[in-house]
MITILO-560056 format. One record per residue (C-alpha): residue in three letters; x, y, z; residue number from 1. Coordinates in nm, 3 decimals. Layout:
BEGIN
rec kolkol=Ala; u=X; v=Y; w=Z; sevo=NUM
...
END
This chain:
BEGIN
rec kolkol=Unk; u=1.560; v=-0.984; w=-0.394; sevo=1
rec kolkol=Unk; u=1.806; v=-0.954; w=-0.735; sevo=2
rec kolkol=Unk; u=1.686; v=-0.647; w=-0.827; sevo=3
rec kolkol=Unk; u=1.895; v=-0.325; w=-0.759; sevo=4
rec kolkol=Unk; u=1.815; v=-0.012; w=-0.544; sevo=5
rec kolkol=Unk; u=1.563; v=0.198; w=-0.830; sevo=6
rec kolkol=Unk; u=1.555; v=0.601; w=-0.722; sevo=7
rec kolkol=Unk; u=1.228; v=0.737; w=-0.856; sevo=8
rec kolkol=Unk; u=0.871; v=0.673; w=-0.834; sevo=9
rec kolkol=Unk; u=0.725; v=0.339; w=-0.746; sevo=10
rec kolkol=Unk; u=0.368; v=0.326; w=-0.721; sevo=11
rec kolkol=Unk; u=0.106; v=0.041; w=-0.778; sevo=12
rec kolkol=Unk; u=-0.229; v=0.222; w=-0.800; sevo=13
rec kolkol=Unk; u=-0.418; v=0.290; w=-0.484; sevo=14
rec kolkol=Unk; u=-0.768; v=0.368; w=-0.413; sevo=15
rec kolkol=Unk; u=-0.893; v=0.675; w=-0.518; sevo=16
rec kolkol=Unk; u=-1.185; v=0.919; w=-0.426; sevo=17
rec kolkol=Unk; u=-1.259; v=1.270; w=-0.285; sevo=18
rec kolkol=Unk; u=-1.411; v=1.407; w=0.052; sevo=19
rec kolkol=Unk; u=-1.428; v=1.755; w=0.243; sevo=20
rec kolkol=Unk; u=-1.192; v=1.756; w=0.495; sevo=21
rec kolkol=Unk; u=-1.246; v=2.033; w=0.802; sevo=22
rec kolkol=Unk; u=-0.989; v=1.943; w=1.068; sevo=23
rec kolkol=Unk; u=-0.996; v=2.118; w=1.378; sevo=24
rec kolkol=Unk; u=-0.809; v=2.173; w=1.736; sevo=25
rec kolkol=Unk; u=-0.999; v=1.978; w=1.921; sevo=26
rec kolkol=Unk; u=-0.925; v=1.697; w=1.679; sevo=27
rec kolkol=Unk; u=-0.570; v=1.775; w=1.701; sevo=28
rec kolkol=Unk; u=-0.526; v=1.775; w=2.080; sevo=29
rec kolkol=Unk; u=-0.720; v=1.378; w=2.112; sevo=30
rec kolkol=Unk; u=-0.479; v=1.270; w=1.840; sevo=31
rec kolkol=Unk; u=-0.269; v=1.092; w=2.112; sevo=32
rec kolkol=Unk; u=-0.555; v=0.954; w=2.323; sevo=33
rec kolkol=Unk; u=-0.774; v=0.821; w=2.010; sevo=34
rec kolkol=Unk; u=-0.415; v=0.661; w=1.926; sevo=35
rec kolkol=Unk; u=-0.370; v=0.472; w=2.242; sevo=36
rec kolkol=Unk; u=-0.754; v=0.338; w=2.220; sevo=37
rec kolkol=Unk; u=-0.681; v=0.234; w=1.847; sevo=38
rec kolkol=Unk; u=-0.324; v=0.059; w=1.861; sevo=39
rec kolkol=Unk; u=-0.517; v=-0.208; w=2.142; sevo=40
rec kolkol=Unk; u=-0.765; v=-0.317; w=1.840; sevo=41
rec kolkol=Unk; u=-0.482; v=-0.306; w=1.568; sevo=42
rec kolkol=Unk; u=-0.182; v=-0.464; w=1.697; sevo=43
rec kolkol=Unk; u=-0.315; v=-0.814; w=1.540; sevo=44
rec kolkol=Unk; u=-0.250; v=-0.670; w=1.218; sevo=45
rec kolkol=Unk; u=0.069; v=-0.512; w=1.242; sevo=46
rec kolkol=Unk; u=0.402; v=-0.644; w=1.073; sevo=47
rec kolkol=Unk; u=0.772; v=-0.593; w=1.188; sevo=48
rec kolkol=Unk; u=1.044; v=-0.671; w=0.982; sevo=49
rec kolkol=Unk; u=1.410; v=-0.646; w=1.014; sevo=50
rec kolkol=Unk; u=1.360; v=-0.253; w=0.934; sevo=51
rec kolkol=Unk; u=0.994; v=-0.137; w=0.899; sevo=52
rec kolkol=Unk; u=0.700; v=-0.098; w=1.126; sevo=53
rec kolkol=Unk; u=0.369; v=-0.169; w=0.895; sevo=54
rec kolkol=Unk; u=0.064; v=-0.036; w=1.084; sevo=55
rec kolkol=Unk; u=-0.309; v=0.052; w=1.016; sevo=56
rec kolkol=Unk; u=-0.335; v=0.447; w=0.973; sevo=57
rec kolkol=Unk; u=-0.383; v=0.645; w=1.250; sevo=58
rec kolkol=Unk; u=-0.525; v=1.040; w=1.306; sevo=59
rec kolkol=Unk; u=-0.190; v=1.145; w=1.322; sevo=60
rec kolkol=Unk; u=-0.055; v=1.012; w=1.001; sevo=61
rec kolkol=Unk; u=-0.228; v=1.261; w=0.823; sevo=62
rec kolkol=Unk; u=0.034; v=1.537; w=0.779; sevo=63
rec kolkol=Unk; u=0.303; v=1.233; w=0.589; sevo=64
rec kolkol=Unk; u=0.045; v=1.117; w=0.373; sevo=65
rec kolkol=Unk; u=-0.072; v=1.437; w=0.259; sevo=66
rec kolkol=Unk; u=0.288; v=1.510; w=0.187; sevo=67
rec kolkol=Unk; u=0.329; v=1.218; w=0.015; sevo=68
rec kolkol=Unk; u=0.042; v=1.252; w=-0.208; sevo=69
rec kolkol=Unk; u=0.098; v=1.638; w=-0.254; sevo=70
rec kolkol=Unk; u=0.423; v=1.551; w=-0.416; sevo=71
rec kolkol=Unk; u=0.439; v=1.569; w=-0.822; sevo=72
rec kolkol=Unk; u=0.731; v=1.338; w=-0.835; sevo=73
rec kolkol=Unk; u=0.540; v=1.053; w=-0.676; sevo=74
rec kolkol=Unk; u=0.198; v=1.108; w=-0.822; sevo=75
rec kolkol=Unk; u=0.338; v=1.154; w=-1.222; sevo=76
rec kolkol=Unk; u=0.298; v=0.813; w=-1.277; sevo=77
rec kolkol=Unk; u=-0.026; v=0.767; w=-1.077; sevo=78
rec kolkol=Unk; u=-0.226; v=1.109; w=-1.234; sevo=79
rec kolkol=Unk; u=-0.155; v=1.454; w=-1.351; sevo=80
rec kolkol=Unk; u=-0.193; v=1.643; w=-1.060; sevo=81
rec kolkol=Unk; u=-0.099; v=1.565; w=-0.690; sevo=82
rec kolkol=Unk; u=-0.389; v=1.493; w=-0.451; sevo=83
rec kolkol=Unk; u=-0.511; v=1.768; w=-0.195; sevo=84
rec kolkol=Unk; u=-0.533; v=1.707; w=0.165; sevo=85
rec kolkol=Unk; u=-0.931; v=1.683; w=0.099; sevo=86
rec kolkol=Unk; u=-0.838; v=1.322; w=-0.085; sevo=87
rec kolkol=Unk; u=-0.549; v=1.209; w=0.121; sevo=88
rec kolkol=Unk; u=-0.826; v=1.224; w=0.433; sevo=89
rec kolkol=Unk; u=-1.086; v=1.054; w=0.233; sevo=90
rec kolkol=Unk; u=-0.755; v=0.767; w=0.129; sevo=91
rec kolkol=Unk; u=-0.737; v=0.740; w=0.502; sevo=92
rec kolkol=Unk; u=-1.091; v=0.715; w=0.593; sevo=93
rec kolkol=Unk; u=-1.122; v=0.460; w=0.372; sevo=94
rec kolkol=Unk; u=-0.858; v=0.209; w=0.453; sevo=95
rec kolkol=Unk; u=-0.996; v=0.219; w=0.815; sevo=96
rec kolkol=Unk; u=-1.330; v=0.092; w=0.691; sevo=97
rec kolkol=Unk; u=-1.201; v=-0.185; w=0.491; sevo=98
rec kolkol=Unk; u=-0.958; v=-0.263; w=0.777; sevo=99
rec kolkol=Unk; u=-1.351; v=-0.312; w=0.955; sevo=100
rec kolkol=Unk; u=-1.549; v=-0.424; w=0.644; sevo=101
rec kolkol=Unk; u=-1.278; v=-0.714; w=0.562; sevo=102
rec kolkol=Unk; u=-1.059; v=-0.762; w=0.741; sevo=103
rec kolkol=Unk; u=-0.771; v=-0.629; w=0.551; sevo=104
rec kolkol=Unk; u=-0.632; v=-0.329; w=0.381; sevo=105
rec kolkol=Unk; u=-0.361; v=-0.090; w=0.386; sevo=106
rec kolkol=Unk; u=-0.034; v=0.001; w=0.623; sevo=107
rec kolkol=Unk; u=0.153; v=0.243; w=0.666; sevo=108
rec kolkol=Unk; u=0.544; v=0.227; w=0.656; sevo=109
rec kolkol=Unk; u=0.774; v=0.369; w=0.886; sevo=110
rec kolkol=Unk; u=1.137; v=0.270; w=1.026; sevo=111
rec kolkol=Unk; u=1.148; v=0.052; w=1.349; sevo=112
rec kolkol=Unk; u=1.449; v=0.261; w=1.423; sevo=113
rec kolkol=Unk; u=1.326; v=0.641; w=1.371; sevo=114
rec kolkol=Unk; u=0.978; v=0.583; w=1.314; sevo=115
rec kolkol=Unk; u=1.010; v=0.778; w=0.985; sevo=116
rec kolkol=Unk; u=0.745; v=0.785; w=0.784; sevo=117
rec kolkol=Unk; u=0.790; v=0.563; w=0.420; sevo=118
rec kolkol=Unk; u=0.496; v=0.543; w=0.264; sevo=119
rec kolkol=Unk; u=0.156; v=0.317; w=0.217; sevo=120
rec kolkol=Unk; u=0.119; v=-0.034; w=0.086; sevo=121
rec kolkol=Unk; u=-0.160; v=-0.274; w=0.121; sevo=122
rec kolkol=Unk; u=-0.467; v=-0.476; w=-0.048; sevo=123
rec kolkol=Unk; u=-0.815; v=-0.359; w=-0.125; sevo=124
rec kolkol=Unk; u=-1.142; v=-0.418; w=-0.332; sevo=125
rec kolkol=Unk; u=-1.138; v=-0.142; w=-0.525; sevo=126
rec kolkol=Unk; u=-1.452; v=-0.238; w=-0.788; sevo=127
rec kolkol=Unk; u=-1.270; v=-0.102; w=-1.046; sevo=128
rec kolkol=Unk; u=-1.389; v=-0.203; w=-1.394; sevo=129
rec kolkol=Unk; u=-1.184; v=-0.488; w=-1.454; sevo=130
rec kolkol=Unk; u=-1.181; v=-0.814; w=-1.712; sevo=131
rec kolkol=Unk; u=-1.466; v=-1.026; w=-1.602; sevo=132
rec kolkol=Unk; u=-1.164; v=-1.290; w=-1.459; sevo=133
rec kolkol=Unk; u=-1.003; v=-1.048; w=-1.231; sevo=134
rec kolkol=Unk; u=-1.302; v=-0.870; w=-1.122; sevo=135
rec kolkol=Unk; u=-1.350; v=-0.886; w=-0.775; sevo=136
rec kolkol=Unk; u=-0.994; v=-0.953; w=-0.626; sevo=137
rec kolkol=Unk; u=-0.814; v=-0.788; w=-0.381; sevo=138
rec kolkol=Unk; u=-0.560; v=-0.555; w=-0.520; sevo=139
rec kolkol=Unk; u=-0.252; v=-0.485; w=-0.397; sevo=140
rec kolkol=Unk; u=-0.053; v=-0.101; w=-0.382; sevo=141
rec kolkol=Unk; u=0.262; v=0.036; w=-0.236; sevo=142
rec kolkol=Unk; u=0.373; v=0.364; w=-0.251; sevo=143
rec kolkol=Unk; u=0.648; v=0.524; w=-0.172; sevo=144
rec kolkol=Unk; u=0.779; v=0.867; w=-0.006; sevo=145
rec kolkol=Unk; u=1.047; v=1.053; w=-0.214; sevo=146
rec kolkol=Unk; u=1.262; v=1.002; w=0.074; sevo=147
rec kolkol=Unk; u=1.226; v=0.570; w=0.106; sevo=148
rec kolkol=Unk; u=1.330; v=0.574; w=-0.263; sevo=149
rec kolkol=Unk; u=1.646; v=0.346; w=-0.377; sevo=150
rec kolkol=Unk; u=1.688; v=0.231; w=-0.003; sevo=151
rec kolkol=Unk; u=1.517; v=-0.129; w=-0.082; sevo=152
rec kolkol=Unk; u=1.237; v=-0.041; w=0.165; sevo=153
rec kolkol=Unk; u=0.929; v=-0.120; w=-0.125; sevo=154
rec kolkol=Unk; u=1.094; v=-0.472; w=-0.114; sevo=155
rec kolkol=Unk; u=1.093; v=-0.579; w=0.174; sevo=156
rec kolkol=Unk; u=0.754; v=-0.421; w=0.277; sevo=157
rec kolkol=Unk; u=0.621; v=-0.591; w=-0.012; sevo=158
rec kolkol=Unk; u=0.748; v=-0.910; w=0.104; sevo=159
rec kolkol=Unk; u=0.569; v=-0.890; w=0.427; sevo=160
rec kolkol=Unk; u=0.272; v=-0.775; w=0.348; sevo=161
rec kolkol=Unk; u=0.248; v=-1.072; w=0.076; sevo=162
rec kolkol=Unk; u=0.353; v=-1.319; w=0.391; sevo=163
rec kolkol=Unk; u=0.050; v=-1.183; w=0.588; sevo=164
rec kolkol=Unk; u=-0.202; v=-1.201; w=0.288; sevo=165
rec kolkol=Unk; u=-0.083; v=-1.537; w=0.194; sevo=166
rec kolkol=Unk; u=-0.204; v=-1.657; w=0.563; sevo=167
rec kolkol=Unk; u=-0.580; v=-1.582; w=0.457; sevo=168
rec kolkol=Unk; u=-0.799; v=-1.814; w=0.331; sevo=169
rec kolkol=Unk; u=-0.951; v=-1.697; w=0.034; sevo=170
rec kolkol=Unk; u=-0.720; v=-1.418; w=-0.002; sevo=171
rec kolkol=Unk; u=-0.380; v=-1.536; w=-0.145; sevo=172
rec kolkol=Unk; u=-0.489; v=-1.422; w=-0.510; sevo=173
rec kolkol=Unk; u=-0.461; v=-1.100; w=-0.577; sevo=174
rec kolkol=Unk; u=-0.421; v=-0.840; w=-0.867; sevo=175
rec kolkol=Unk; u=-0.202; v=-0.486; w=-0.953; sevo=176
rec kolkol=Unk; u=-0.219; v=-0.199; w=-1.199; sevo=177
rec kolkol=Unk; u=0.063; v=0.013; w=-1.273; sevo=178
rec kolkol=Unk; u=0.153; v=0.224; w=-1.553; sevo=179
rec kolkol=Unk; u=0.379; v=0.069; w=-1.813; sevo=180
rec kolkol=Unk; u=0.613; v=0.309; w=-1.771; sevo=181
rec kolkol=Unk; u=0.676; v=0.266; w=-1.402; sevo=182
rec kolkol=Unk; u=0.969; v=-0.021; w=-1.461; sevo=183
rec kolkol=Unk; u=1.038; v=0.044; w=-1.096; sevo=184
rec kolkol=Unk; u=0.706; v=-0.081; w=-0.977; sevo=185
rec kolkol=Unk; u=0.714; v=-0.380; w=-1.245; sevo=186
rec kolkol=Unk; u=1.013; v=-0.535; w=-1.165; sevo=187
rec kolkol=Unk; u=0.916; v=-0.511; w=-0.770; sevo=188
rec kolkol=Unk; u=0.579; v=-0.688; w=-0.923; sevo=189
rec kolkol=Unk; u=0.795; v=-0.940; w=-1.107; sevo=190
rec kolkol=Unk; u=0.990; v=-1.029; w=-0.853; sevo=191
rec kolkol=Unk; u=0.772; v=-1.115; w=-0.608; sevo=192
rec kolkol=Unk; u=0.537; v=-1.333; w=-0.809; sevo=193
rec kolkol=Unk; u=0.323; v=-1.101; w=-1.015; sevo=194
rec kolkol=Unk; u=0.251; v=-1.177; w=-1.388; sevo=195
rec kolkol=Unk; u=0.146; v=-0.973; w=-1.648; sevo=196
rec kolkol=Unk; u=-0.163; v=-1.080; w=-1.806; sevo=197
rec kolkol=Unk; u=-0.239; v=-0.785; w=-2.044; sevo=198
rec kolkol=Unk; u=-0.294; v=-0.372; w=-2.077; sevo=199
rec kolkol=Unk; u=-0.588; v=-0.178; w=-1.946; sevo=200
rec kolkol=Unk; u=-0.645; v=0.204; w=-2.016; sevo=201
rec kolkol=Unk; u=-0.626; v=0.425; w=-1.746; sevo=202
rec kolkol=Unk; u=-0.629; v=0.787; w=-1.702; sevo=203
rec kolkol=Unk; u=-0.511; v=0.799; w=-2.092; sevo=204
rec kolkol=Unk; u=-0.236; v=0.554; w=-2.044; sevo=205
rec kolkol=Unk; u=-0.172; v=0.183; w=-2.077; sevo=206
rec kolkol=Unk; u=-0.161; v=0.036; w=-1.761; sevo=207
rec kolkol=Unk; u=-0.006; v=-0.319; w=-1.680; sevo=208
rec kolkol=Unk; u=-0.298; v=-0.566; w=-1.511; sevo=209
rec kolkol=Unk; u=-0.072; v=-0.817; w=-1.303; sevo=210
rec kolkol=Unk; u=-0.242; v=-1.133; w=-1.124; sevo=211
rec kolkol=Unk; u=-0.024; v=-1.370; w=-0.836; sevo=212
rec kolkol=Unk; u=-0.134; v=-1.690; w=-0.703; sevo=213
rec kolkol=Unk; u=0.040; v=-1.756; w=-0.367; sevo=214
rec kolkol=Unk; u=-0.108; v=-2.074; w=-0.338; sevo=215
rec kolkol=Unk; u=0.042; v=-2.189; w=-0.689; sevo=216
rec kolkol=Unk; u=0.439; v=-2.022; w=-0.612; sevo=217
rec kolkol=Unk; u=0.668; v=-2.313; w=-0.609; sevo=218
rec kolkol=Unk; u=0.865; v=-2.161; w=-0.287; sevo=219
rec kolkol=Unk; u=0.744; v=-1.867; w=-0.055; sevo=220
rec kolkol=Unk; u=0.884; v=-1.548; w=-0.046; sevo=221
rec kolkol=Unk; u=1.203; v=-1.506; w=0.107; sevo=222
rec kolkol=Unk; u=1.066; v=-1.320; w=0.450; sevo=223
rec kolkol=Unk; u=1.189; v=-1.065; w=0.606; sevo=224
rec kolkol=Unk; u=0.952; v=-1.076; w=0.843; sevo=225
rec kolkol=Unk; u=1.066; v=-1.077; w=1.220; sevo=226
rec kolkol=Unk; u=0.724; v=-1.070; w=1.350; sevo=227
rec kolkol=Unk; u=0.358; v=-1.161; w=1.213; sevo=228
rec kolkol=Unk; u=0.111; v=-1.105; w=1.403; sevo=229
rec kolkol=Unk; u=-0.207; v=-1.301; w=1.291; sevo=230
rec kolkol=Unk; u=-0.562; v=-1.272; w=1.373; sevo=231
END
């Protein structure tokens, strides 16, 4: 990866939506057990690298992600205001359906070493309204904790999770959005294969619309994947 260490926000859109969240004790307390049953039905899709654990979201992810997304400095790019806890549990409950509708989605990111939490990053069909020739494709996002920024970690989560789409039939052309401001989040794009094809509004602002074809790169990505698990 030639790019240098960026320190702010790097964000490729994710999904979006709103829920009422009630959490309660009782929730709480099976956190661990529900945890245990889960990790036997996702370990097929998790992803080590040399640094990072990438893992489908569990109950007990809740209180990083809603930090995350509570955070103005990571959502300024994304929207004007952060996103309440009510939307961070809908974000979750919908990246486990996909995970069951497609067979794909989203991971979380967190150290190998301290299990610290990093951030989100993943592929979904988000039926968007899109040009007619992108509509329909899986589209990729990775965002980032204030505290993963400028450490390299969006790179080489990025690079794995590409690895692990480019293994699916059907599935190795994909799409992002992300504001043209975010230069962060467009070199990481670049980098890794994206293109820019053209600007779409969004929320008021001109966002990038990037396409890559892994079955048309000339190389694949540099991995630095130590383990890929496949279905």
């Amino acid at each position: 990866m030639h790019q240098r260490p960026r320190k702010g926000p790097l964000s490729f859109l994710p999904p979006a939506g709103r829920c009422t969240l009630h959490q309660c004790a009782a929730g709480r307390r099976k956190a661990n057990h529900r945890r245990r049953t889960l990790s036997a039905l996702d370990s097929s899709s998790s992803i080590i690298t040399e640094r990072l654990v990438l893992a489908r979201h569990q109950p007990e992810d809740l209180d990083d992600c809603v930090a995350m997304w509570r955070d103005p400095a990571v959502v300024r790019l994304i929207r004007s205001t952060p996103f309440d806890a009510s939307e961070t549990w809908s974000r979750i409950l919908r990246c486990v359906g996909h995970w069951e509708f497609t067979g794909f989605g989203y991971w979380t990111i967190r150290t190998r070493a301290e299990h610290r939490f990093c951030g989100e990053i993943g592929f979904a069909y988000t039926h968007r309204d899109m040009p007619p020739e992108y509509a329909g494709l899986p589209e990729f996002g990775c965002t980032l904790a204030r505290s993963a920024w400028g450490r390299n970690i969006a790179q080489e989560a990025t690079h794995a999770a590409l690895d692990w789409m480019d293994q699916r039939e059907g599935l190795q052309r994909t799409i992002a959005i992300t504001d043209e401001r975010n230069r962060a989040a467009m070199a990481l794009g670049y980098s890794v294969g994206y293109v820019r094809r053209e600007a779409i509004p969004f929320e008021g602002h001109a966002f990038a619309l990037m396409e890559r074809d892994g079955r048309t790169l000339s190389r694949p990505l540099e991995g630095h994947v130590a383990e890929l698990a496949t279905r």
